[in-house]
Every structure is written in C-alpha cells, then in structure tokens.
N, C-alpha and C positions, 0 to 999 in steps of 0.2 A: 601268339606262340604258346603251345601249350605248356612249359615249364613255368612262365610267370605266373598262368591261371592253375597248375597245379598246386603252386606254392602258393600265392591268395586262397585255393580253398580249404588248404591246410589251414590257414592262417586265421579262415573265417570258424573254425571251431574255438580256436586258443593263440593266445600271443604265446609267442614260442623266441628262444633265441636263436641265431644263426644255428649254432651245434646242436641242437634239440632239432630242432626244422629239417635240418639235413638227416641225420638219424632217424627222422619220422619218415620223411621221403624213402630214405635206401630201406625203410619196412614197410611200405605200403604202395606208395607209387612205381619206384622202380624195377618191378617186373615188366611193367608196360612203357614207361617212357624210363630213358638210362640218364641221368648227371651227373656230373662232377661236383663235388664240393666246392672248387673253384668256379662253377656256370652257376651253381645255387647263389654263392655270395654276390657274383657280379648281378644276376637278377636284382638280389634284396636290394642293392644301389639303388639302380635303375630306378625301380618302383616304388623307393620313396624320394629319388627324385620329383617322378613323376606324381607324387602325391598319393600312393594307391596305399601307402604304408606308412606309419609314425616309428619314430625309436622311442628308445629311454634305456641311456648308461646306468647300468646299476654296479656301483662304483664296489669293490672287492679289497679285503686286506688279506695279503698273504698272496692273491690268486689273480689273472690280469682279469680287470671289469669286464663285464659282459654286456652284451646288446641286445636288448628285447623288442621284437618287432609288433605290431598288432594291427590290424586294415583297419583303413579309412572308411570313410563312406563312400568317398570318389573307389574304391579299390573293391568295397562290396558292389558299387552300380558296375564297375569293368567286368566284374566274378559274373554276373549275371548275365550280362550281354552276349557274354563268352557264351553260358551255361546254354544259350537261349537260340544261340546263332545255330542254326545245321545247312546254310545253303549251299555252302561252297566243302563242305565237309567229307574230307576223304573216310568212308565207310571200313575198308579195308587197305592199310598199307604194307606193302612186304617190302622193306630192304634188306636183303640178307649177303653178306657177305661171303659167306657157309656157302649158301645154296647157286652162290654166282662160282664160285672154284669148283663146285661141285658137277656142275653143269659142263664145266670146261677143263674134264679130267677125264676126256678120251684116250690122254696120251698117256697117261697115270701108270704103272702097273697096277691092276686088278689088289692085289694082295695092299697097298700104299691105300688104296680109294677106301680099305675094306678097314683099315686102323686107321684113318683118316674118321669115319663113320663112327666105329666103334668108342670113339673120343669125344665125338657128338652125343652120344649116346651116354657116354656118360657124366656128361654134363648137364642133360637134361634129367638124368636121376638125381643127382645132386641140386639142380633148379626143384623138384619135384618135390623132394625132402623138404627144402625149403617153402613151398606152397603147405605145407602141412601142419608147419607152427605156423600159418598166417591167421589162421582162425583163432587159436588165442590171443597171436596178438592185438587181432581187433577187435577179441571182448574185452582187453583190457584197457585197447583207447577208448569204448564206448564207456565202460564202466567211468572211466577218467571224465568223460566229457558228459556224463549220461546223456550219451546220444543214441538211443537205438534206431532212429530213423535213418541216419545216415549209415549207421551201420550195416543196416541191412542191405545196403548200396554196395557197402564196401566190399560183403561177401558176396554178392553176384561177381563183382570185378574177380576178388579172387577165385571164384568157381570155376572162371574164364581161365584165369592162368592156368593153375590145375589141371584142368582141362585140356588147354592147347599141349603144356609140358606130355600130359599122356597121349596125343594127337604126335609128336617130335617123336616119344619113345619108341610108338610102336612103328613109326614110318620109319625108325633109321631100323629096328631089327628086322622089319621085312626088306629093308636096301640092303642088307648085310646077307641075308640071305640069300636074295638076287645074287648078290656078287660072287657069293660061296657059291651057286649053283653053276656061274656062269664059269667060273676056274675050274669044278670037277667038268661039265662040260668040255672044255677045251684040253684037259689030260685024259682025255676016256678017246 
C-alpha cells in the first residue's frame, strides 16, 4: 500500500513526530496520493507493530508528550522492496469522480455542466498556485536534511504536478468553451 511506503520514505530522511510527518505529507506527497490525518496515524500503529518503526515519548511540561517515530532496518528492507518492485505496478491510474458525473451529465442543462466546469477550473488554479510554493519548500527540506539527491526527485514529482494541474486548466477552459459554443449553437 503505497501510504505506508510513503510515510517510511518520509521517515527514512528524518524521525519525525506523528504532527510533523503529517504536515510533511499534506506538503509534499499529497498532491499525488490524498490522507487523512486519521489514515497517517493508524499507519504509524500498524508499522511499528509490524516492526518497520520505533517510537520514543518525549515527555512535555506544560504541553501533552509527544511521539517520535524513526525506521527500522526491517522498515528500510520494506522501503526497498517497495522502491524496487514494478511488476504488478499500475503505470497510470485515473479515478476520478469529477470526470465520472461529468461523463453522465447528458441530461444536465448545458449552462449547470458549464459552472459545474468553471468550479473545476478553479480549483485547479488554486491546486496550481499551490505547486508554485512547492519548490521552495523543498529547498527548504533539502537544505533541512542536506539532501540534494533526493531532492532533485522531489522536483521531478512536483514538475509533474505542475504540469498535470496546467493539463486540468487548460482541458476544463476548452470544455467550457465547447459548451458555450454548443448553447449559442442551439439559440442561433
């Protein structure tokens, strides 16, 4: 499951605590894979069940303790395996929600389909803005971890996002237009 091995390869730069790991997540992984702060916790369980992870309470006055995780060595051999696997590995996956209503809004009014779109649209300018501070912030985890190796990984992933978000922008403004053209069509 890729959330556990996301959060292992988080984990294999820096011990991080639950609240730290989760906030590293929703700034770097989750453009491409979505969690809940409750799915990240129940993982970190799991996989120190499982041994892939250690804790250490570091006990707090004033504030409630907190829980510091750090991988194992059984948890870096899992990180690998994972890293290493491509047999069964889906290349391209699309579930989209969006595009499943979208598909099945024959019956729609025309004008509904068209701010329906237009809503899409801008939420993927708002995702867009959002890809734009990702490059400082992962000069500023690299500078943190002096990792430029991996960093230069991370900015490929986010060139991707970037990328797809202006792939969504421009496909919903030419769907938008389709639809404007298809409404003056049908009052002309």
């Amino acid at each position: 499951m890729p959330l556990k091995h996301g959060l292992l390869g988080l984990l294999s730069y820096r011990s991080e605590t639950g609240y730290d790991l989760d906030k590293l997540f929703k700034q770097s992984l989750n453009f491409f894979w979505k969690a809940q702060t409750s799915q990240i916790y129940r993982e970190l369980n799991k996989m120190e069940k499982e041994e892939w992870l250690d804790s250490k309470t570091i006990i707090q006055v004033g504030k409630p303790n907190k829980k510091v995780y750090s991988i194992t060595d059984d948890g870096r051999d899992e990180l690998s395996k994972w890293l290493h696997h491509h047999e069964s590995m889906e290349w391209i996956t699309l579930r989209s929600e969006f595009l499943m209503k979208l598909f099945l809004s024959g019956d729609k009014l025309l004008e509904e389909n068209i701010e329906y779109l237009k809503q899409y649209r801008n939420k993927c300018r708002e995702l867009m803005d959002g890809m734009k501070t990702t490059g400082a912030i992962i000069k500023k985890q690299a500078a943190a971890l002096e990792d430029r190796e991996n960093a230069f990984y991370w900015e490929l992933t986010a060139d991707y996002g970037f990328d797809y978000y202006t792939m969504c922008l421009n496909w919903a403004t030419k769907t938008i237009k389709k639809l404007e053209d298809k409404i003056n069509e049908e009052n002309n």
